[in-house]
C-alpha positions in Angstrom: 0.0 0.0 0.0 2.8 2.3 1.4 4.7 1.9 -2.7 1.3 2.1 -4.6 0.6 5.5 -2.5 4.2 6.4 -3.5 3.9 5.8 -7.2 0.3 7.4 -7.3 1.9 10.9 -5.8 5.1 10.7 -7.7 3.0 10.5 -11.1 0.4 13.1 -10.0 3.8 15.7 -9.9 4.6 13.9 -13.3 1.3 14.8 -14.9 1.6 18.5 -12.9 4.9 19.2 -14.6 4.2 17.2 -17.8 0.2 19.9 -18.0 2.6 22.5 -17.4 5.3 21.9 -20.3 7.8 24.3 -20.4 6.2 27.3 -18.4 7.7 28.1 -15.3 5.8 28.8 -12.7 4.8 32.5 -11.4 4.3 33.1 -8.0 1.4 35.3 -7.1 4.1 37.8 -5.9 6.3 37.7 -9.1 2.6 38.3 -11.4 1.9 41.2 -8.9 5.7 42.8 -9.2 5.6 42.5 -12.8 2.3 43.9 -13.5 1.4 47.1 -14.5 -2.3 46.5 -14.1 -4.0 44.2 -11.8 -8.1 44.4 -12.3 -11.3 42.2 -11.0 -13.2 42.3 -14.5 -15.9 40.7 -17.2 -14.9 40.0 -20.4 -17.9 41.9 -22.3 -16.7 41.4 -25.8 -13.4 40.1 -28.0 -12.8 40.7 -31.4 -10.3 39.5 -33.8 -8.1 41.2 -36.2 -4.6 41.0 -38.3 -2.1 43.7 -37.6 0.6 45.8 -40.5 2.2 42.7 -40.3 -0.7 39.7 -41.1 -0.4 38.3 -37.7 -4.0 37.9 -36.2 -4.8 38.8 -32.7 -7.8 39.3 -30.7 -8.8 42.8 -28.6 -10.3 41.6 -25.3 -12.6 44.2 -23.5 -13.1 43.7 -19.7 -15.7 45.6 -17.7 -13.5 46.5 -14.5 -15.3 45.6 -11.0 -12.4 46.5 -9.1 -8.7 47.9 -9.7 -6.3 46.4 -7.4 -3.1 48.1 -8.8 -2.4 50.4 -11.4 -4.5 53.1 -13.2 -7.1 52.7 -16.1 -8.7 55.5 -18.2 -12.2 53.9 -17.8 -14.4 50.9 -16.3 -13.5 49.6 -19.8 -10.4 47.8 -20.0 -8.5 46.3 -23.4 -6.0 43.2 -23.4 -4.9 41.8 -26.5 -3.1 38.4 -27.3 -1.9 36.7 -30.2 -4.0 34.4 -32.1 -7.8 34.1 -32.9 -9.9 32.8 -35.5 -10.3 35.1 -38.1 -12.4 34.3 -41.3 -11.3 30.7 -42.0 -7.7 31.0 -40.2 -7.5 30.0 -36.9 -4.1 30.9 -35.6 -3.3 29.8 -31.6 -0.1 29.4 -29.6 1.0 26.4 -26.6 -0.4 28.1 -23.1 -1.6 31.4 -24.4 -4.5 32.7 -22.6 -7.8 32.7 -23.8 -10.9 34.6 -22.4 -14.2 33.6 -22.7 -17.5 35.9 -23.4 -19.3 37.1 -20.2 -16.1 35.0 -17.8 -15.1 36.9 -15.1 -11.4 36.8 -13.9 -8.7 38.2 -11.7 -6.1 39.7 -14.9 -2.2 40.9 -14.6 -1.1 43.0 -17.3 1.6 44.7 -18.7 0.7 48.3 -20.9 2.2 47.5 -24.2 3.1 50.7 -26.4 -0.3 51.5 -27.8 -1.7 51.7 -24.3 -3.3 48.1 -24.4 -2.8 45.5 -21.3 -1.0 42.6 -22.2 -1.5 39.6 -20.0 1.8 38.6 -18.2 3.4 35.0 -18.2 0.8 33.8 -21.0 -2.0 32.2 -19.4 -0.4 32.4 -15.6 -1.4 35.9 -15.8 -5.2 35.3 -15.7 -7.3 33.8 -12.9 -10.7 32.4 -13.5 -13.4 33.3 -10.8 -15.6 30.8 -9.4 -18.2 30.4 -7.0 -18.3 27.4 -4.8 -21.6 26.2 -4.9 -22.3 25.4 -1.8 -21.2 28.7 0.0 -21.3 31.2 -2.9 -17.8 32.5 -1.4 -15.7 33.3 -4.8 -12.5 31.7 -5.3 -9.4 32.1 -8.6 -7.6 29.6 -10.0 -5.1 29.9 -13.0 -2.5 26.9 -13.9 -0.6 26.9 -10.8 -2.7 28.4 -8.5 -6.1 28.0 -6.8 -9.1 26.3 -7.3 -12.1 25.8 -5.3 -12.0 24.0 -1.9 -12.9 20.4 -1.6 -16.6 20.2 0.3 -17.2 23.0 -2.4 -19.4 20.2 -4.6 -18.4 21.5 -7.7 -17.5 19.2 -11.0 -14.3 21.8 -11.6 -12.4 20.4 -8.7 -11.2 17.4 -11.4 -8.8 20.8 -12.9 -7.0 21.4 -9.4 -3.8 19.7 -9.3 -3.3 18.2 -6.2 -0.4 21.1 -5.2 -2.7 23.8 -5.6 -4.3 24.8 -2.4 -8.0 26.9 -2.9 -7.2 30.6 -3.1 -10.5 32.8 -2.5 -10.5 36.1 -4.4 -10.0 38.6 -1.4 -7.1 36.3 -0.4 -5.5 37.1 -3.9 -6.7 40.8 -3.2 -4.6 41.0 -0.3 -1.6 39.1 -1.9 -1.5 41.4 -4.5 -1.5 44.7 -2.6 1.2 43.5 -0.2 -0.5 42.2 2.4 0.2 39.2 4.6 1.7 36.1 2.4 
């Protein structure tokens, strides 16, 4: 029993690092020192596009709930990331993040030149909010970090790695804006 336990743990952290490919993994603290922006939003629409160049991208808008570092112009906030499906070219790239219509998530940005947030670390830079069913209490998760907490009763718990400890939104809140670790 002791060996199967073993081997079962040992090829959870296989599967952990073999999900994760070649990212390495950002600590809350390095997406929070490396952002410019850090926002609570709603993805309230996405559109695709090519640039000068004939790369396709998409233009992410978020409706911002709450700013948690950094300064916005408005409660409407851009992100853009390479890739998209444009007439009948889908172009996409390993781990980069993807946003959903109407998903709300916890998002660290960098400002590129044309005043647009670009999301840091690929898709470790965006954290999915969800609401545990059972409390309604909302919790993030992202690659690495998060997800909702066991006697939550919710069918995402199967995409927690077993390393990643539940992580409720004001918890990230207070992370972020340098408060107790």
């Amino acid at each position: 029993m002791k060996y199967f336990s073993t081997a079962l743990i040992a090829s959870l952290m296989w599967f952990a690092t073999a999900l994760a490919g070649p990212l390495l993994p950002l600590s809350v603290q390095d997406l929070a020192t490396a952002a410019d922006v850090v926002l609570h939003g709603k993805v309230i629409s996405k559109k695709v596009g090519r640039d000068n160049d004939g790369r396709i991208f998409t233009t992410v808008r978020l409706k911002v709930q709450d700013l948690w570092k950094g300064e916005v112009d408005s409660d409407i906030f851009e992100v853009v990331h390479g890739g998209g499906i444009l007439g009948n070219r889908k172009v996409t790239a390993p781990y980069q993040v993807r946003y959903s219509m109407n998903e709300e998530a916890v998002i660290f940005c960098r400002i590129n030149p044309s005043g647009k947030g670009v999301t840091i670390g690929l898709l470790q830079g965006k954290f999915e909010v969800q609401k545990a069913v059972q409390t309604s209490k909302r919790y993030v998760r992202n690659l690495f970090h998060g997800g909702l907490p066991p006697e939550s009763g919710h069918a995402q718990l199967r995409y927690r790695m077993p390393h990643q400890l539940p992580l409720s939104i004001e918890s990230l809140k207070t992370q972020v804006q340098g408060g107790v670790k």
